[in-house]
C-alpha positions in Angstrom: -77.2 33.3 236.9 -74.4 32.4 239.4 -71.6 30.7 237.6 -70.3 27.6 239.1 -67.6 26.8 237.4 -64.8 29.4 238.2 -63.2 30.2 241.5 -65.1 31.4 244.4 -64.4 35.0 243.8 -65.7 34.8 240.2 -68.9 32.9 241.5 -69.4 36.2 243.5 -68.7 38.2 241.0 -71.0 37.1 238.4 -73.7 36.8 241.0 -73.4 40.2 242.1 -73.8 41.2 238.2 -77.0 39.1 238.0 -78.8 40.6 240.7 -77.7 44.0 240.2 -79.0 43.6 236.4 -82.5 42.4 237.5 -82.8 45.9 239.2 -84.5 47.5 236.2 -86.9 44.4 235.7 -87.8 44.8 239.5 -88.7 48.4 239.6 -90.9 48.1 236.5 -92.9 44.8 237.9 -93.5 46.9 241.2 -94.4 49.8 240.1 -97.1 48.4 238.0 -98.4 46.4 240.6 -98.6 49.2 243.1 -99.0 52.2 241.2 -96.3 54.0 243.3 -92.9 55.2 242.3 -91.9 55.3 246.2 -93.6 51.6 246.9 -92.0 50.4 244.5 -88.3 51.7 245.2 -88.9 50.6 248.8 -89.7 47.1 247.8 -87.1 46.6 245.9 -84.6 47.9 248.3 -86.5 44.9 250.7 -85.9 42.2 248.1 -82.3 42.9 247.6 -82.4 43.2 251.6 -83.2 40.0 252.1 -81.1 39.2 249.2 -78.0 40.2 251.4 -79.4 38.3 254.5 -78.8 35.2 253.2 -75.4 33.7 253.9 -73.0 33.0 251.1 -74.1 29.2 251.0 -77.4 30.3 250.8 -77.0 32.5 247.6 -74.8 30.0 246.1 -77.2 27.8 246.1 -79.6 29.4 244.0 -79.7 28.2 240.2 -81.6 31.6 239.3 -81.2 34.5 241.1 -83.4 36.7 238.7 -86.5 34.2 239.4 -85.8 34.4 243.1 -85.8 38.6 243.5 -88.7 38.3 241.0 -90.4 36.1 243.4 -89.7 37.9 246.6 -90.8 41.2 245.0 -93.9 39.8 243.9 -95.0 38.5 247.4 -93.8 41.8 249.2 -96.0 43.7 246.4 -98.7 41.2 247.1 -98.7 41.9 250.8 -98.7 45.3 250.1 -101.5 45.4 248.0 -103.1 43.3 250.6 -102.9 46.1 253.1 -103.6 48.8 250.5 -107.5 49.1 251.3 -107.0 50.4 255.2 -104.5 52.7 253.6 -106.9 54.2 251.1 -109.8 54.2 254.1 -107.0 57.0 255.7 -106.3 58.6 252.3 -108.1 62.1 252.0 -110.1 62.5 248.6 -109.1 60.1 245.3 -106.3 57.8 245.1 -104.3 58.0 241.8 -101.2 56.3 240.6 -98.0 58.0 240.7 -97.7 59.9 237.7 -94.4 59.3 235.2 -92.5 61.8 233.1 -90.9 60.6 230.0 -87.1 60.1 230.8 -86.0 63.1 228.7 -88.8 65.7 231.1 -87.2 64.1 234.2 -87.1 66.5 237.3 -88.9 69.7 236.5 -89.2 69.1 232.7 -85.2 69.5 231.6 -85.1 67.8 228.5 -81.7 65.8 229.2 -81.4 65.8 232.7 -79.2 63.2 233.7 -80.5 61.3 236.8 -79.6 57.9 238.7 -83.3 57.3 240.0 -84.3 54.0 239.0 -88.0 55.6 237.4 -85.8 56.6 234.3 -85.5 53.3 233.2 -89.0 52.3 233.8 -90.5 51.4 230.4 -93.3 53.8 229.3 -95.5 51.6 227.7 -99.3 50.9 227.6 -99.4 49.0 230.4 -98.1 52.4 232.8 -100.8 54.1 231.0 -102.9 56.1 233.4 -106.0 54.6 232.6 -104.2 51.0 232.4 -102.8 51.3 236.4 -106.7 52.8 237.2 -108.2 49.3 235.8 -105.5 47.8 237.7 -105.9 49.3 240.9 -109.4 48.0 240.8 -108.6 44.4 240.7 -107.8 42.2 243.8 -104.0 41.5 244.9 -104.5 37.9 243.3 -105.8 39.0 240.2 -103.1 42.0 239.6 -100.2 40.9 240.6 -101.0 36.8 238.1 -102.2 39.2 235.8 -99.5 41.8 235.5 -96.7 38.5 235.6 -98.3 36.8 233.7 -99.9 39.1 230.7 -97.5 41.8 230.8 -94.2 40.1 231.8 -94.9 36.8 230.2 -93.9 34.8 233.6 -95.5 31.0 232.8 -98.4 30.3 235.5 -96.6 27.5 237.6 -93.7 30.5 238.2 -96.8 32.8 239.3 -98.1 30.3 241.6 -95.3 30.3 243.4 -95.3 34.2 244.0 -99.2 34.1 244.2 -99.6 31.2 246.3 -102.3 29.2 244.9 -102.5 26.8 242.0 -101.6 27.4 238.3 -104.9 26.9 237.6 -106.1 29.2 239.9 -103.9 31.6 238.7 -104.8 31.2 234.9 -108.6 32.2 236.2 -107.0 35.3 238.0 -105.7 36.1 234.9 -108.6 35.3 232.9 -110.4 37.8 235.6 -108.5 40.8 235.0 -108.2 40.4 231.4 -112.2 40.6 231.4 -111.8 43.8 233.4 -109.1 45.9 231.2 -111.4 44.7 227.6 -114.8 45.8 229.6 -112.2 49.3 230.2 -110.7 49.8 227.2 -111.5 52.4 225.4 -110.7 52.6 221.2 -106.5 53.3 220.6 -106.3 56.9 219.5 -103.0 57.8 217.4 -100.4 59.2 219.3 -100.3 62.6 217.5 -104.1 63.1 217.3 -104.1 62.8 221.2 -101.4 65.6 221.1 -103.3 67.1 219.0 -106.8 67.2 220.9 -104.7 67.7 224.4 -103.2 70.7 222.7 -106.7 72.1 222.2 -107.7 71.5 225.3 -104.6 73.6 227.1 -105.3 76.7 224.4 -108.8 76.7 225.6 -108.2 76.1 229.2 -105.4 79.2 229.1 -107.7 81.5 227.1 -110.7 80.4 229.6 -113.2 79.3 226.6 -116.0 77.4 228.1 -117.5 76.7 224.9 -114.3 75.3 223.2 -113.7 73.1 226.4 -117.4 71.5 226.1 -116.5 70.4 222.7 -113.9 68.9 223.4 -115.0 66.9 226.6 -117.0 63.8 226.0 -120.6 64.7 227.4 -120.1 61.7 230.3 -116.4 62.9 231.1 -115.2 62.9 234.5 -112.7 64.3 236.0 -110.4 62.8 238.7 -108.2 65.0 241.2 -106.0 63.3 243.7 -104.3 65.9 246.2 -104.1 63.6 249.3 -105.0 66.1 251.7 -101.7 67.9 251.0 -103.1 70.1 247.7 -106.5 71.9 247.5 -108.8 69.6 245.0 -111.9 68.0 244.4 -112.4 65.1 247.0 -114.9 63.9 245.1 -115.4 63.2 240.8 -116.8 65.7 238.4 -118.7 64.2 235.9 -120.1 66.0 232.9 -118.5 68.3 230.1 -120.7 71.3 231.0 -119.9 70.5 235.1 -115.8 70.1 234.1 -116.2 73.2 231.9 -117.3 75.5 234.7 -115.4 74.1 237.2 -112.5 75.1 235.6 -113.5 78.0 234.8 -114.1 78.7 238.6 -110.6 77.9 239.1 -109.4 80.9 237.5 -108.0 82.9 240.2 -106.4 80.2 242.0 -104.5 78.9 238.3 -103.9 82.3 237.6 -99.5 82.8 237.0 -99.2 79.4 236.4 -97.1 77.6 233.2 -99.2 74.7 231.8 -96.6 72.9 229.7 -97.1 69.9 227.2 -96.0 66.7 228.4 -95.5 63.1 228.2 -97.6 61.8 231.3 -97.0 57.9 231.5 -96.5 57.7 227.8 -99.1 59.4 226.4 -99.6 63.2 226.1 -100.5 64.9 229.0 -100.3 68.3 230.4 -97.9 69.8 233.7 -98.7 73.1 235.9 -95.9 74.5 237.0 -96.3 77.7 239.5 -92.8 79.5 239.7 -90.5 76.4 237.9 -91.8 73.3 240.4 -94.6 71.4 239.2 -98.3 71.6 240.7 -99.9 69.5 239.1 -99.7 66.6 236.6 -103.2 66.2 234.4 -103.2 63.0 232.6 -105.9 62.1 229.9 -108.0 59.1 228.5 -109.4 60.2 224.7 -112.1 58.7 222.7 -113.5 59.1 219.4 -111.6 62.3 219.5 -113.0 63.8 222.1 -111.7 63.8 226.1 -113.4 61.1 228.2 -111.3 61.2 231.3 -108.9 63.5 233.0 -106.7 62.6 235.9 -105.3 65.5 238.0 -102.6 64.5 240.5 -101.9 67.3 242.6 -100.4 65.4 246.0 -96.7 67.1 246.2 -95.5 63.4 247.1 -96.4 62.3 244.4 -95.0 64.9 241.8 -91.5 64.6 243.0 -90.0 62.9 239.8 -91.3 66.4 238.0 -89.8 69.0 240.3 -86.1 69.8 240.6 -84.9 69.7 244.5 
């Protein structure tokens, strides 16, 4: 918060330091809204653009400017969301979220990497889940952007009905909404290590091509989600069923053939990366219940994968 009590040069300075600490808050709030690493770096560099335009008066003015890059990104975020169906009329095959490494797998999977990106400090919680950002993505704008402020970064509802642009109460119902929508979701919490474990399983029988060991361990509804955005070869469309998954895989032999699947941590939870001659193909997140494999997410769109493949 801008300190008025120094000289004019410390105001400045301690303003500065707010706003470039909210950076971190910023990237996380957008990139759960929209589900895109890119999206979201791009609307924070338009808050802290508009940030700028004001005139020195302007800024000085401002009690709190955390709350007011907060509310800026939000309504950028909530036009863009706004927009997002013609977008996804364009888009070839499924959408998916941008998929996450784990901050020590940064850029092609080198544990320790050093890097400056901003996704490195984007906390990998349950609410970046896969599976979480899929529920969210099929809210409205309203509902997922009060929702997200308001259930996952605890903003009180008069704050989000500033952002959202209707009433608190309003907003509380939005909120309500979505939180009807990720229960109705939800599947069981699986431990951690037993996920690792069953995703484990599921590499060694997808390397040593054993459809029967894949069947057990797919859910009997599973489905399986590819995204390649017209840029990779995938399924446009879902496969659903453990034997259908099974052979489809199995069908993909020749074309996986010579490349490195490599455990990793996709959006915080364990997940698998193809790599074809050290840059990474594919990202394959998963969804577990009752110990078997309900849902698989394959993002294959190159765009997509840059946070996972060196330059």
């Amino acid at each position: 918060m801008t300190d008025h009590s120094g000289p004019g040069h410390d105001r400045s300075d301690a303003g500065l330091s707010a706003i470039v600490s909210e950076r971190r808050q910023l990237i996380n709030l957008a990139y759960r809204l929209l589900g895109s690493l890119a999206e979201a770096e791009d609307v924070v560099q338009e808050t802290y653009a508009r940030w700028y335009a004001l005139s020195p008066r302007q800024r000085d003015a401002i009690e709190s400017p955390g709350a007011w890059l907060t509310t800026v990104a939000g309504r950028v975020c909530l036009d863009l969301l706004g927009s997002a169906r013609a977008r996804r009329e364009r888009y070839v095959g499924e959408w998916l979220p941008e998929p996450l490494p784990d901050r020590t797998e940064w850029a092609g999977g080198r544990p320790g990497a050093a890097t400056a990106d901003p996704a490195d400090r984007i906390t990998l919680d349950e609410s970046v889940s896969m599976a979480f950002l899929v529920v969210l993505d099929s809210m409205t704008p309203a509902e997922r952007v009060a929702f997200v402020l308001h259930d996952v970064f605890r903003y009180p509802f008069g704050e989000v009905a500033e952002i959202v642009g209707r009433t608190p109460a309003a907003c509380r119902q939005l909120a309500s909404s979505a939180r009807r929508r990720i229960r109705a979701a939800q599947a069981p919490t699986t431990p951690t290590a037993r996920q690792a474990r069953i995703v484990r399983e599921f590499k060694q029988a997808f390397e040593a091509w054993d459809i029967d060991a894949l069947v057990d361990l797919l859910a009997d509804d599973a489905t399986v989600i590819s995204d390649g955005g017209g840029l990779a070869r995938t399924s446009l469309h879902p496969v659903e069923g453990a034997e259908r998954i099974a052979h489809a895989l199995r069908h993909l032999a020749d074309r996986l053939r010579g490349q490195t699947v490599l455990e990793r941590t996709v959006n915080g939870q364990p997940g698998l990366v193809a790599q074809q001659d050290g840059v990474t193909v594919s990202v394959y997140a998963f969804e577990i219940e009752d110990d078997r494999i309900k849902r698989i997410w394959a993002v294959r769109n190159p765009e997509k994968l840059r946070p996972w493949t060196t330059g």
